[in-house]
N, C-alpha and C positions, 0 to 999 in steps of 0.2 A: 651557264655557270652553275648555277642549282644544281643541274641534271650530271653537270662531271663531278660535282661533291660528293653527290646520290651512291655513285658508281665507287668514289674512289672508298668512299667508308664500308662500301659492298665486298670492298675488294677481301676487305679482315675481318666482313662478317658470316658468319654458317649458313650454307644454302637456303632459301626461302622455299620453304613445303611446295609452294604454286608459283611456277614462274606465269600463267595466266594472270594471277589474280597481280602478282609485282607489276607485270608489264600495264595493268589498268590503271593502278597509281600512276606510274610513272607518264602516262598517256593523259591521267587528270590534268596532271602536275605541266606539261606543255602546252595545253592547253589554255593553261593562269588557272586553272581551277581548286587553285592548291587548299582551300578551304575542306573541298571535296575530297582532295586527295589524302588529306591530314586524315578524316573522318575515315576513307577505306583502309589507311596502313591503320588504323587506332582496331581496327574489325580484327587484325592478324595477328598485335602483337602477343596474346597469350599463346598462339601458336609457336612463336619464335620472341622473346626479349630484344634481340637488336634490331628488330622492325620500330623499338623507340627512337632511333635516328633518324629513319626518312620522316617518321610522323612528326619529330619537334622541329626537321628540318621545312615542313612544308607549313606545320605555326606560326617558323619564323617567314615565311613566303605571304604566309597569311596576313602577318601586323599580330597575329597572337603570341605575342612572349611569354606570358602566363604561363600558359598551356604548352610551349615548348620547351621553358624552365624545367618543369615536370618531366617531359618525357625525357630531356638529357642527363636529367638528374636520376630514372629508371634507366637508362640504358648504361651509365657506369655501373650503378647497381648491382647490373647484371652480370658484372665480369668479363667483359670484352679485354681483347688484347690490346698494347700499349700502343699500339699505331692508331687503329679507331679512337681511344680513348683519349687519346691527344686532341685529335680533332674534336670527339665531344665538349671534353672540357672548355676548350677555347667556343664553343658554341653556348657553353651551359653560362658562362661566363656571361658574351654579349648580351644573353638575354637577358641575364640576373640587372646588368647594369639598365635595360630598359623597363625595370617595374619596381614597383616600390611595396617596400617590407609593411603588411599592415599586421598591427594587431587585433586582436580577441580578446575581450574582458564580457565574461559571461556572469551575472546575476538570475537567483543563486548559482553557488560556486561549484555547478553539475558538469557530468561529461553527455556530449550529446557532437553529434554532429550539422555542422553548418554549410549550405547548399548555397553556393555562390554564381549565380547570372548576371550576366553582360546586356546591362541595359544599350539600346538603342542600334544595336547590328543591322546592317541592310539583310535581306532575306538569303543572301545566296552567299553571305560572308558570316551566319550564325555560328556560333562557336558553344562547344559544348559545356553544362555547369559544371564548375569547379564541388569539391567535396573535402573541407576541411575539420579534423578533429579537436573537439575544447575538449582538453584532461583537467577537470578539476576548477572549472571555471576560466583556460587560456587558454589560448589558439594564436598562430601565426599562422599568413601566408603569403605569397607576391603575387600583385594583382599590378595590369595595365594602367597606365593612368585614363583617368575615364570614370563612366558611372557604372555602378554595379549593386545589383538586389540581393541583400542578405536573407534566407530565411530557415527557419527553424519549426521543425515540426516534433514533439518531444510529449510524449505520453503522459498527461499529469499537467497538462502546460496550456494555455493559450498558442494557438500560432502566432511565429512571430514572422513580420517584412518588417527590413529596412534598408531605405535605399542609400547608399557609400558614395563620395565622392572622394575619388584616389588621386592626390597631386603629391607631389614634389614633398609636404612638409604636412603626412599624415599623424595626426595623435592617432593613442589606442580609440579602439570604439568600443565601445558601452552597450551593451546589450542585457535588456532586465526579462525574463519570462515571469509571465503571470499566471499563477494557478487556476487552475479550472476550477469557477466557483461553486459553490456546494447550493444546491437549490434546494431548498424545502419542500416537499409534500407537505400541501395541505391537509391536514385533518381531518375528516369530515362530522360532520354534528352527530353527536348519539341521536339514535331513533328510541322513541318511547320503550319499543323493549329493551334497547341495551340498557336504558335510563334505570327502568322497570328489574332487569337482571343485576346492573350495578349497586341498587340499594338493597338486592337480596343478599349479596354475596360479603358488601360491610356488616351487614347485621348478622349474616353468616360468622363473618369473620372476631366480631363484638363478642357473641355468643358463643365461641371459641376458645377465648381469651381466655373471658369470666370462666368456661368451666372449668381449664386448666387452673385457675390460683383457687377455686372453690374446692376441685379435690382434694388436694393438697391439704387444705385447712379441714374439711370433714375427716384427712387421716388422722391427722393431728387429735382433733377431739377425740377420738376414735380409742386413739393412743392415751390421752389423758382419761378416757372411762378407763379402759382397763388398770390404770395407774391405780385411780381411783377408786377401783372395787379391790384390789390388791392390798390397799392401807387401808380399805375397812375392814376387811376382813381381819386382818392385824391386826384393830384396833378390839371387834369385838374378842376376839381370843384374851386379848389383854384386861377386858374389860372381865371376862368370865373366870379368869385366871385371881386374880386382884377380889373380886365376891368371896369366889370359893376359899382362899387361904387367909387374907388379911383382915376382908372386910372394912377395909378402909375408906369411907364414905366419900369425901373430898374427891381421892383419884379416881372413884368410882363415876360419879359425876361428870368430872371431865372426861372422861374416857367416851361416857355414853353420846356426851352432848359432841365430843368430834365423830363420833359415829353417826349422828344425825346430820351432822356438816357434809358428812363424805357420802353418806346418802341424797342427800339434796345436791349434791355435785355430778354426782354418778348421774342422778335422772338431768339435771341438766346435761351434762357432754353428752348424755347415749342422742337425747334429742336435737341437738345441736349437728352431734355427728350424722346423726341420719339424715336432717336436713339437707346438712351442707354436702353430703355424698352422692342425695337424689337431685336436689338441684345443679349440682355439677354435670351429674351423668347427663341430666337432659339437658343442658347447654351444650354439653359437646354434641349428644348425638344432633342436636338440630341444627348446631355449628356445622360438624363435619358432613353431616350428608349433605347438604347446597354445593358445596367447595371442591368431593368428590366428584361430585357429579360435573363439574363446573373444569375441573382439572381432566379428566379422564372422557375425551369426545372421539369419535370412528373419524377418522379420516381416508375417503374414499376416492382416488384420485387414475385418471387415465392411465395403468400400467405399474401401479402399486399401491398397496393399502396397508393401515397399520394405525397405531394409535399415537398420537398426538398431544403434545399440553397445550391447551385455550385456557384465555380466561384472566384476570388481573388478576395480580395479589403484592 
């Protein structure tokens, strides 16, 4: 009966490339081999699309509905004429009504694909894995009733197994992946010279600081001497100015004794400023040479060389 189905669906389909290799299915297939036989039309069908008939015809020979669902549901696909397609249909049918709709609820809500195996097949009746897409964390598909190994292998993921049990009255399944966890490198203990080199490059870095807010303030003095020699000089003029015409004693007085003020000002900022501009400088130059040195190291490496930044900061 199989073998006049075979034939009668042959009749509305487009010549097969290899009548060899057809006549070997159909030789599996009398033999009861139809497991084997499903496996060599599954080898041809991208050769030819309505080689999906004899392969879901010999699934269903096999007890795999599953997998003949599929190929009936490829071979309409395919556009075959209405005489075959009749018959597929009423096959894609029976099958449909032998397996039950399971769903996919995938955690997180990723697209990934799910590799579906038929636990428990005798050796010479194994059936190949199914291969179902989750968009967006769901998936459907129609599975035998029966056991069957869920698994997921997903970049970023733990692998997942789990095993299904397909009856009559399936909830969705639940499937969570778990992130690949992030493991720590250990750090390893400073060695006395890094120890040795870390406390150079704080006091590097101290010595640094300070010299930048010290220059700054020796300009400043800097700026306030010259102010300051500026308004003495003013003031003596005024002072020499005031003698010569008025002779008015009082403002003469004043005059001299803020010229003594602005003298005693002057020599403070000059010395202040000079301070604060040599201690500056030498804090940075002692700051910054450890730090260049420290930032600017050869990097010499198998097949390329060049410079490098080392060094904390």
């Amino acid at each position: 009966m199989l073998r006049l189905l075979v034939s009668l669906a042959l009749a509305a389909a487009p010549t097969v490339e290899s009548d060899d290799r057809y006549a070997l299915g159909l030789s599996l297939a009398d033999q009861g081999r139809h497991a084997e036989a499903a496996l060599h039309f599954e080898t041809m069908v991208g050769d030819d699309p309505a080689l999906h008939f004899e392969a879901g015809q010999m699934r269903v020979a096999a007890g795999h509905l599953a997998h003949a669902h599929r190929h009936f549901e490829a071979y309409l696909a395919s556009g075959q004429g209405p005489e075959s397609r009749s018959v597929a249909q009423s096959r894609l049918t029976k099958a449909a009504a032998g397996t039950r709709r399971v769903e996919l609820r995938l955690t997180p809500a990723t697209s990934t694909t799910v590799i579906v195996h038929r636990v428990g097949d005798p050796p010479d009746r194994q059936r190949p894995d199914l291969e179902v897409a989750v968009t967006a964390g769901a998936g459907a598909l129609r599975l035998d009733p029966g056991n069957w190994e869920l698994r997921i292998d997903k970049a970023g993921y733990l692998p997942l197994r789990s095993t299904l049990a397909v009856h009559d009255a399936n909830v969705p399944v639940e499937l969570r992946l778990a992130p690949v966890p992030v493991v720590a490198t250990p750090k390893p203990d400073p060695t006395p010279a890094d120890m040795a080199r870390a406390r150079t490059l704080r006091r590097a870095r101290g010595e640094t600081i300070a010299g930048a807010v010290i220059v700054p303030l020796g300009v400043l003095a800097l700026a306030g001497l010259v102010i300051a020699a500026v308004s003495h000089r003013g003031t003596r003029a005024h002072a020499e100015d005031v003698g010569y015409h008025c002779n008015d004693l009082d403002t003469l007085v004043e005059l001299r004794a803020r010229a003594r003020r602005e003298v005693g000002a002057m020599v403070g900022l000059g010395v202040a400023s000079g301070a604060l501009l040599t201690a500056g400088a030498v804090l940075l130059v002692r700051g910054l040479r450890p730090l260049r040195r420290a930032r600017l190291s050869l990097d010499v490496r198998p097949g390329q060389a060049g410079l490098t930044l080392s060094g904390n900061f």
